[in-house]
N, C-alpha and C positions, 0 to 999 in steps of 0.2 A: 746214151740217148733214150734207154728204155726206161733208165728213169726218172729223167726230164719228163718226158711221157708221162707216166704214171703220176707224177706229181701234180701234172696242167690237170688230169684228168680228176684226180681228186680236189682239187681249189674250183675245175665248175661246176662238178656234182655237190658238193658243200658248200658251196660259195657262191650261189648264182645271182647275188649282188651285185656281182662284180661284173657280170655280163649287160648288167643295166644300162639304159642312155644316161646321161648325164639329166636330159629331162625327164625319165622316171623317178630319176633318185630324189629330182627336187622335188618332182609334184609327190610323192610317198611322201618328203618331208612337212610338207605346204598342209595335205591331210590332215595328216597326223596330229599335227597342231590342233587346226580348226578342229575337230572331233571330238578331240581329247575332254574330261571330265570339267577342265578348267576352265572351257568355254560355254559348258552349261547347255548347247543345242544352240549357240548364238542365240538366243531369242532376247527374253523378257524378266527371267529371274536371274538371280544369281551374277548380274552386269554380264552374263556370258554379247550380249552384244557388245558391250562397249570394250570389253576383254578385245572381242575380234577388232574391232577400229582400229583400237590400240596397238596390234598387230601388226594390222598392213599401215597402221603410220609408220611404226619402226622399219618397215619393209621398202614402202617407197625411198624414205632417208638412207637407206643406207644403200639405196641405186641411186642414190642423187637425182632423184627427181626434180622437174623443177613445179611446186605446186600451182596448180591451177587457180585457186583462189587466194591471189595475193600472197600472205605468208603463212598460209597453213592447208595441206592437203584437205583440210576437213569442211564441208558444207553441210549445218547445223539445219534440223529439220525436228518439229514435233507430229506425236500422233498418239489418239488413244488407243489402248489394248486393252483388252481380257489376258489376265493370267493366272495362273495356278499355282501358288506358290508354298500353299502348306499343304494339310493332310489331303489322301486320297485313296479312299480305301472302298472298297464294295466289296462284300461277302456274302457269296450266295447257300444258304444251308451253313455247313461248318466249313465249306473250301473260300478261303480268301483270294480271290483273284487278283491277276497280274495285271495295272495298266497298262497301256500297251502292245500289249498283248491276248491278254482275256476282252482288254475292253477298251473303248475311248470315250471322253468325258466331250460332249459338243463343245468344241472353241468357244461357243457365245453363253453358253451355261453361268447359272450362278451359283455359289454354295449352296449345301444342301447336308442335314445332319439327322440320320435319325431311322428307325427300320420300318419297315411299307412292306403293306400287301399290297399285289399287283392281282390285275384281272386281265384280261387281254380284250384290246380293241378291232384288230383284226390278227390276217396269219402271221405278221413278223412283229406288230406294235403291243408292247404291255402297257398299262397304265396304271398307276396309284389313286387312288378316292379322289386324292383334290387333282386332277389331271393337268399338274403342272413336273409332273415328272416321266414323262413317257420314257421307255426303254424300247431299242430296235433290239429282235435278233437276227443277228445274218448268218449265212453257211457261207462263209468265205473263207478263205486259207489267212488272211492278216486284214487288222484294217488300219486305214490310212488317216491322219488329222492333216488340219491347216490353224489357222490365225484368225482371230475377231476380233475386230477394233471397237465391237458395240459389246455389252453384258446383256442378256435377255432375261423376261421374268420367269426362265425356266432351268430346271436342268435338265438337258438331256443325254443319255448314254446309247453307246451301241454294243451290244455284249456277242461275242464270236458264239454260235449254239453249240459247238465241240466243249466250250469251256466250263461250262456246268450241267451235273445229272439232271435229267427230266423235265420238266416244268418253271416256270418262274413262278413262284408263291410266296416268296418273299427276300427281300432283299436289306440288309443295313450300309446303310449307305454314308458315307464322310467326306465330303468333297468341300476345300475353300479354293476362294476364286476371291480376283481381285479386281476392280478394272483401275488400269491406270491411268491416269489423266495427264495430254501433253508429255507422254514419256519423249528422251530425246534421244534421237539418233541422227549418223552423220553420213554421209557420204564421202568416200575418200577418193583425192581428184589430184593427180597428178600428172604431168607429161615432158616427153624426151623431145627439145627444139629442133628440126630437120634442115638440115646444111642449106637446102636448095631454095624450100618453098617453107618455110617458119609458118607461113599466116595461113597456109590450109593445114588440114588434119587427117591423117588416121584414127579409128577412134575403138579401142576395145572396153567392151564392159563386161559386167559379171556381178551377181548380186548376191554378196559375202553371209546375209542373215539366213535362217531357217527356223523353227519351229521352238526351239526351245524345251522345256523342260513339263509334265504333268504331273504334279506333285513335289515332294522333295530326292524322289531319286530317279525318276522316270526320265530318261535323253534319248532326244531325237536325235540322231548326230549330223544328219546330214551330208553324209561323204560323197554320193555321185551327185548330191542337191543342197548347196553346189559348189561343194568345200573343190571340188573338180575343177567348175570352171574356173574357182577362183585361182588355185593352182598353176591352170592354161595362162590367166592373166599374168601370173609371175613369172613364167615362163616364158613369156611374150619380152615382157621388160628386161629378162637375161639377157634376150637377144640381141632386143634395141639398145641395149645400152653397152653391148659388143659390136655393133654393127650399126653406125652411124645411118638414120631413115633419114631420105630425101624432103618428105614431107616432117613436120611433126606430127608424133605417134601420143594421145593422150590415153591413159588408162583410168577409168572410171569403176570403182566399188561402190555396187547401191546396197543401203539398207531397204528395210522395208517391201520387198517384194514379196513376200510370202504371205506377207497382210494386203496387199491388192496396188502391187508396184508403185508403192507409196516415193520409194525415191528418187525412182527415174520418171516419177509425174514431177517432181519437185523442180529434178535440177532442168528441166523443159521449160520448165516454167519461172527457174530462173538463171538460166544458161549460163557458165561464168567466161564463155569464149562466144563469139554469134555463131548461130545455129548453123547458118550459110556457106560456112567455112570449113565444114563437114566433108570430105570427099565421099569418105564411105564409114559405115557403123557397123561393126562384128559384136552381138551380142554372145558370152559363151556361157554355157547351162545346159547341168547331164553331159560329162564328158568324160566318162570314165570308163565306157565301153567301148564298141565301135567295132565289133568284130561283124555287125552287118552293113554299116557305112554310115555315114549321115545323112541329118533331115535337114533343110534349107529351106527355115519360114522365111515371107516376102520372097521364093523363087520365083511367082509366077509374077512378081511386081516388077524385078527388075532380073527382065529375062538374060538381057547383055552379059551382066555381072553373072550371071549363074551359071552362062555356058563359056564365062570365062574361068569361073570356080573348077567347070567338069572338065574342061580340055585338061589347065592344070592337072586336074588329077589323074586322070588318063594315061599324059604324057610321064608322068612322075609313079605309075602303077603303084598308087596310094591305098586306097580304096576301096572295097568292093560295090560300094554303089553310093552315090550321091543323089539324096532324093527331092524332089524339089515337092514344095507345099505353099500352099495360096499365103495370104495376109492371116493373120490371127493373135488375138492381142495377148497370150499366152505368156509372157516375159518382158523383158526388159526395152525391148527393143521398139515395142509399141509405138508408147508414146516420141519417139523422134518419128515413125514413120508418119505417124500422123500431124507434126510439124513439117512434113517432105523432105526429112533427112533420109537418103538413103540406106537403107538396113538390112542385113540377114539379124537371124538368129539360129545358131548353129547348135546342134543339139545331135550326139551318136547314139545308135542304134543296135541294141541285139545286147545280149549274155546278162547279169544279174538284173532284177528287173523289183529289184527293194526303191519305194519312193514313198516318201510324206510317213514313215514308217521306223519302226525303233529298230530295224534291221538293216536301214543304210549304213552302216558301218563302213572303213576302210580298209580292213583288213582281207572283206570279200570283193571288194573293187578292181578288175581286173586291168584296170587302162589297158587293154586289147592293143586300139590302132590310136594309145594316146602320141606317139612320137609321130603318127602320119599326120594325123589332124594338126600339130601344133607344123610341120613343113609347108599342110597347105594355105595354113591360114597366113604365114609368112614370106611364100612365095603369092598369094594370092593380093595380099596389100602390097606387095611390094608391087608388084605390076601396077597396081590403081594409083601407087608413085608416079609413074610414067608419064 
């Protein structure tokens, strides 16, 4: 018996794997994926988005989904971008600085080749002779990028002031940018028929892209934003498709959210089911924490739903706090609400707090209360079955 004992004791101090839910082990896997090197940041070089499409096409087929759009999960959409795809280098004095780190090149920036004296325009802003190169410096611990669809006549940087001695007095600078015209991305749309009620919906989304790549080796990886929620969305469909849904349950991957929720304006605007038929809409994004509860945008919209969300949790001691938060078109979720589709958009709360930054990795992501959030979103649709 003592050393049965000692044996269990060793496989969970070594092995605490194995103490995993079966929904951690998937969303670690689901991660891990989307993050990895091969997917480039999902963005805009290196096909790391269409890498990810690709992914969750293989992902729905092999749950049997049945797609949404006729005979293909994919709803094809274009858009311009700014991208970065070759050199990117600033070196200030003899220390070459890190992107992403030392510095961020503005999304909407254009190439720019060549070494500049700076003079300063006020406390934070430098500038070079022909004043199409301004540089910020900030005192801040990391900084953060996003996506632009337009190219400007400038380039602009923002450089951390910890990251170089002294002064700015000169700078060599290398940056190519591209903009791409009508790049294509898709949306993936697939859903599980419901025994009872087929022609109304459940409806989960998550929006699979992120920021992409600055230069040739700089990755944003995106892990709590929002390789997470996409994760939660495959999670979801493990379920439903163990567990027969009364209603049908459709699962929707947007592209283009990170560029100003280019795909969930898209598929609104071209619904591939009526909008009307919507019972309720869980948007999932930032789901990787949760050790201080969640936030619930449109709680104050649709009070009903949200003090049916809180009882749930309550009753089910999930949670440490469910918080509710007005309308705000901050995600995916928007544009249905502003069609009068019913919507949360669910987003946890507390512990790493890496976003839009080369520090969202996965391996610091703690999915906290990820197995609670994924019970209450499953008992919570399920009741709005009813």
């Amino acid at each position: 018996m003592l050393r049965s004992f000692c044996l269990l004791l060793f496989v969970s101090i070594c092995c605490p794997s194995f103490s995993q839910s079966e929904d951690i082990v998937l969303a670690r896997k689901v991660i891990e994926k989307l993050t990895s090197k091969e997917f480039a940041g999902r963005g805009y070089v290196k096909k790391g988005n269409e890498k990810a499409a690709t992914y969750l096409n293989n992902t729905y087929k092999d749950y049997l989904l049945t797609p949404l759009n006729k005979h293909s999960y994919s709803q094809f959409f274009t858009t311009d971008v700014n991208t970065f795809p070759g050199k990117m280098s600033v070196i200030a004095g003899e220390k070459k600085l890190i992107p992403g780190v030392h510095y961020i090149v503005g999304p909407e920036s254009k190439g720019v080749s060549g070494s500049f004296t700076f003079f300063p325009k006020d406390s934070i802003t430098w500038v070079a002779n022909n004043m199409r190169l301004p540089v910020l410096v900030k005192k801040e611990k990391k900084l953060t990028w996003s996506v632009a669809t337009e190219q400007a006549g400038y380039t602009a940087i923002t450089l951390l002031k910890d990251s170089f001695p002294g002064e700015i007095k000169s700078l060599d600078i290398r940056i190519e940018s591209k903009l791409e015209k009508k790049f294509k991305l898709q949306n993936v749309c697939g859903f599980i028929k419901g025994s009872r009620q087929p022609d109304s919906f459940i409806v989960f989304t998550a929006h699979y892209d992120h920021l992409g790549m600055m230069g040739k080796e700089t990755i944003f990886p995106g892990a709590n934003d929002n390789a997470s929620g996409v994760s939660m969305l495959i999670n979801l469909i493990d379920h439903f498709s163990k567990n027969k849904p009364a209603y049908s349950v459709a699962f929707i991957a947007f592209a283009g959210e990170e560029a100003g929720l280019l795909g969930s304006k898209y598929y609104v605007d071209h619904p591939l089911f009526p909008l009307g038929k919507i019972r309720f809409l869980v948007n999932l994004d930032l789901l990787g924490t949760g050790d201080e509860g969640i936030t619930v945008v449109n709680a104050t919209e649709y009070k009903n739903d949200f003090e049916l969300l809180k009882q749930i949790n309550e009753n089910g001691k999930l949670l440490p706090l469910v918080k509710s938060r007005g309308k705000a078109a901050n995600s995916d979720h928007y544009w249905f609400t502003e069609k009068g589709v019913p919507a949360f958009f669910i987003y946890t709360m507390g512990g790493i707090k890496a976003y839009h930054d080369v520090y969202d990795i996965g391996k610091t992501l703690p999915l906290t209360k990820y197995t609670e959030v994924k019970k209450l979103l499953v008992e919570f649709s399920t009741a709005k079955m009813k």
